[in-house]
Residue frames as a rotation matrix with the C-alpha (Angstrom) as fourth column:
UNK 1
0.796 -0.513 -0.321 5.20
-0.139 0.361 -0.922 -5.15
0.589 0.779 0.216 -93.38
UNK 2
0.726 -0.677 -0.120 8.53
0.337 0.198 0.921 -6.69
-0.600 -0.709 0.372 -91.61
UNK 3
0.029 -0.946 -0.324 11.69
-0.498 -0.295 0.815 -5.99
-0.867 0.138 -0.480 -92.55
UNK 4
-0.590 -0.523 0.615 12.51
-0.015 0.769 0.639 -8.58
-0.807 0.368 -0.462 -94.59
UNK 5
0.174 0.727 0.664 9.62
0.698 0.384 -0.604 -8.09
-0.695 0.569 -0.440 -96.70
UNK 6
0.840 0.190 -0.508 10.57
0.062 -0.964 -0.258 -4.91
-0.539 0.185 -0.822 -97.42
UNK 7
-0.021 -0.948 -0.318 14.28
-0.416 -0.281 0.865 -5.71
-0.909 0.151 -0.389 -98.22
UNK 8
-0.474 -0.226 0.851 13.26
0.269 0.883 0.385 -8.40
-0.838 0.412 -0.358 -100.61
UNK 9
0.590 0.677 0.440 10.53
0.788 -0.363 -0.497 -6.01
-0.176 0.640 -0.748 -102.60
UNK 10
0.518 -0.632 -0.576 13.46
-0.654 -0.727 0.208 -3.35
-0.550 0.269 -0.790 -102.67
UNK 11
-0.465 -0.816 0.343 15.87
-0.233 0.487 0.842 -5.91
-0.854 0.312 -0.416 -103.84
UNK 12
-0.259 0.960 -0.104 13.26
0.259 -0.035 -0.965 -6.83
-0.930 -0.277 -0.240 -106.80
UNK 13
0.562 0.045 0.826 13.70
0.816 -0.196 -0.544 -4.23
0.137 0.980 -0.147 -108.44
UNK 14
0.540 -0.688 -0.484 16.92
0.614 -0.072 0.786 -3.01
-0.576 -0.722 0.383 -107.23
UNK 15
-0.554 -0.820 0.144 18.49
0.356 -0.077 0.931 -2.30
-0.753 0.567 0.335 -110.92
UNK 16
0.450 0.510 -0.734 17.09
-0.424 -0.601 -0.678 -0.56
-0.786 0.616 -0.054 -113.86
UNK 17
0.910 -0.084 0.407 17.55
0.397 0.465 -0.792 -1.66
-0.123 0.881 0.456 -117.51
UNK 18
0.695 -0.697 0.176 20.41
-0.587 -0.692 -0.420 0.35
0.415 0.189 -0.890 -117.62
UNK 19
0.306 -0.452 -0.838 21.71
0.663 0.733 -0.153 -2.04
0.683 -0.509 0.524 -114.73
UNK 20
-0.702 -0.693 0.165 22.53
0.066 -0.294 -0.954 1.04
0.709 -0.658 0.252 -112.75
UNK 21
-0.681 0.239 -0.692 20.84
0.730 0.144 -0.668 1.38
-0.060 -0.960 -0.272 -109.06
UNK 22
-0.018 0.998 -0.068 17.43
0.843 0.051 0.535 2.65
0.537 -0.048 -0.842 -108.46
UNK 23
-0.924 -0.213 0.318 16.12
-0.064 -0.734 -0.677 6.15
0.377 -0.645 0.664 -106.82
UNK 24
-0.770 0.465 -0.436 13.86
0.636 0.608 -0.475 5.94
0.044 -0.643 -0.764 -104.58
UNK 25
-0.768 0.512 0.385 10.88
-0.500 -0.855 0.139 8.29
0.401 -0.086 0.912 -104.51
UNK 26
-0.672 0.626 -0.395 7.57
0.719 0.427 -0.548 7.51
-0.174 -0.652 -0.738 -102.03
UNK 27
-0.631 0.734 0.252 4.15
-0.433 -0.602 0.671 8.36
0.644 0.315 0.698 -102.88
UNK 28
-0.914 0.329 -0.236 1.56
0.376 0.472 -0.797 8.13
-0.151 -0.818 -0.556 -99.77
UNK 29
-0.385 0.917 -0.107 -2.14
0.334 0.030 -0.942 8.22
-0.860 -0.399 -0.318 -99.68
UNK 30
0.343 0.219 0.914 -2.93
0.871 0.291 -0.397 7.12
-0.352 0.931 -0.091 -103.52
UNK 31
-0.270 -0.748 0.606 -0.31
0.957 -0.138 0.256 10.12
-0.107 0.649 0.753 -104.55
UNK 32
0.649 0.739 0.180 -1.32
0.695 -0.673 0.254 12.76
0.309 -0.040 -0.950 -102.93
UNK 33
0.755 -0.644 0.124 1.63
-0.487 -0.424 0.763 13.47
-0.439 -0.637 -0.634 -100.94
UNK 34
0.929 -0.359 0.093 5.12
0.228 0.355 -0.907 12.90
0.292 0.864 0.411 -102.98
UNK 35
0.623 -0.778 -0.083 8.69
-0.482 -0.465 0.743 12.71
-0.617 -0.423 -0.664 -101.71
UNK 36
0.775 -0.321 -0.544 10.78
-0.549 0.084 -0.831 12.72
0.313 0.943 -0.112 -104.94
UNK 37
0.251 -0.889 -0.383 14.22
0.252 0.442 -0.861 11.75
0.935 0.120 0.335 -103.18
UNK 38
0.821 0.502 0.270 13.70
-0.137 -0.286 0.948 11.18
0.554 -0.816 -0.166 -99.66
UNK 39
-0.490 -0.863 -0.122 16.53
-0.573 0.424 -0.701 10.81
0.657 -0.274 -0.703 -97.16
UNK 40
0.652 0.741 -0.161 15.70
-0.244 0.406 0.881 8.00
0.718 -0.535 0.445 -94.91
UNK 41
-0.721 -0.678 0.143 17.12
-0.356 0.186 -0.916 7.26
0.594 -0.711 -0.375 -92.01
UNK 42
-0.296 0.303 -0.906 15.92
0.489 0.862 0.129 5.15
0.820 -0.405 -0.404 -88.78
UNK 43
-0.273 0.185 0.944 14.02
-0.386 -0.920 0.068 6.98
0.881 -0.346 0.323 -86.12
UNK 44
-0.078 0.203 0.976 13.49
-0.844 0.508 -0.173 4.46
-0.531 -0.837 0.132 -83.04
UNK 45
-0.259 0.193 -0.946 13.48
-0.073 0.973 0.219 0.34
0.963 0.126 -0.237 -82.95
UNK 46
-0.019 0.677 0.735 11.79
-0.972 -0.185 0.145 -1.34
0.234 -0.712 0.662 -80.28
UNK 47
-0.638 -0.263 -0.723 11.42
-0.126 0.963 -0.238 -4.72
0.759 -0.061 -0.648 -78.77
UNK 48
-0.555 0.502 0.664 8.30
-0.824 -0.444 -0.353 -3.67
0.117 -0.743 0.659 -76.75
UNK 49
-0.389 0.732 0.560 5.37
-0.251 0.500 -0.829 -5.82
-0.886 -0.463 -0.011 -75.53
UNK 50
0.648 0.761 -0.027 3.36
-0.296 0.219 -0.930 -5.58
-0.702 0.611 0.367 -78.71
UNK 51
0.929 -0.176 0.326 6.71
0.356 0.183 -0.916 -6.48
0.102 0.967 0.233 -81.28
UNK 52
-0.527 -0.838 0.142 9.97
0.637 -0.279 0.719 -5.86
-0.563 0.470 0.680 -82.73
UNK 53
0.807 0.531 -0.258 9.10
0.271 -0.722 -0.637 -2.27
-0.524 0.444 -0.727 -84.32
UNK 54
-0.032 -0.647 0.762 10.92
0.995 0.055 0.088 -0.10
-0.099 0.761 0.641 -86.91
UNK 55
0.676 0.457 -0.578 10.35
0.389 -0.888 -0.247 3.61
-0.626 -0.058 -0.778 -87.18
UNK 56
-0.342 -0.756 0.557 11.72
0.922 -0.158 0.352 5.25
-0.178 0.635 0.752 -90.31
UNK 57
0.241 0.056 -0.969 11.85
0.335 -0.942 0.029 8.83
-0.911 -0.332 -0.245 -90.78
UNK 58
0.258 0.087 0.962 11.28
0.951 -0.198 -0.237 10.35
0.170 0.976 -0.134 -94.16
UNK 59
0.112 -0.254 -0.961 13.19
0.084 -0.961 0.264 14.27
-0.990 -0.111 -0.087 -94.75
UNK 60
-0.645 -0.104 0.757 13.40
0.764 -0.112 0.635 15.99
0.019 0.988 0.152 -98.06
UNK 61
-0.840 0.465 -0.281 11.27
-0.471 -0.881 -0.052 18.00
-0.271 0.088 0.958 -99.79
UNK 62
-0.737 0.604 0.304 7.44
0.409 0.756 -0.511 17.40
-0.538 -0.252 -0.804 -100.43
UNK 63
-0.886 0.332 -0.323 5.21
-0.432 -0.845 0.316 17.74
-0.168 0.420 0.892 -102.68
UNK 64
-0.333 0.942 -0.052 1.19
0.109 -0.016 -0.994 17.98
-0.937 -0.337 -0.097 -102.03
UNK 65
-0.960 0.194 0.203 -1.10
0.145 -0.276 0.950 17.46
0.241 0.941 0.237 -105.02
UNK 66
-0.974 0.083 0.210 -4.14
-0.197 0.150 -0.969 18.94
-0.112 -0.985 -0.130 -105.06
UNK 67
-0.817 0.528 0.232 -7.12
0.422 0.821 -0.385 17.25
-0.394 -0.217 -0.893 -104.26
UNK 68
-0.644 0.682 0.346 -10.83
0.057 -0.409 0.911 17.69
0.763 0.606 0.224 -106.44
């Protein structure tokens, strides 16, 4: 995903019925792993051989569901 895709699928669904800004919460690997209210923040960019890169750094708390 590039940037830009990403800003535009955030933007989206930026607002809630309410009209007030969105929280963000990330669920990875079909909701196993759950970060209610992550802080993000930017952990390396690049301009290497293979690309313009991004590296984003997820912190918070986590929570593991588990698996049958």
């Amino acid at each position: 995903m590039r940037t830009t895709e990403l800003i535009e699928l955030l933007r989206s669904v930026e607002f809630g019925a309410s009209g007030r800004p969105r929280e963000i919460s990330i669920s990875y690997n079909s909701g196993k792993i759950f970060f209610p209210e992550p802080d993000i923040s930017i952990s390396g960019t690049g301009d290497g051989v293979a690309g313009a890169e991004l590296t984003l750094e997820l912190t918070g708390e986590v929570w593991e569901c588990e698996t049958e």
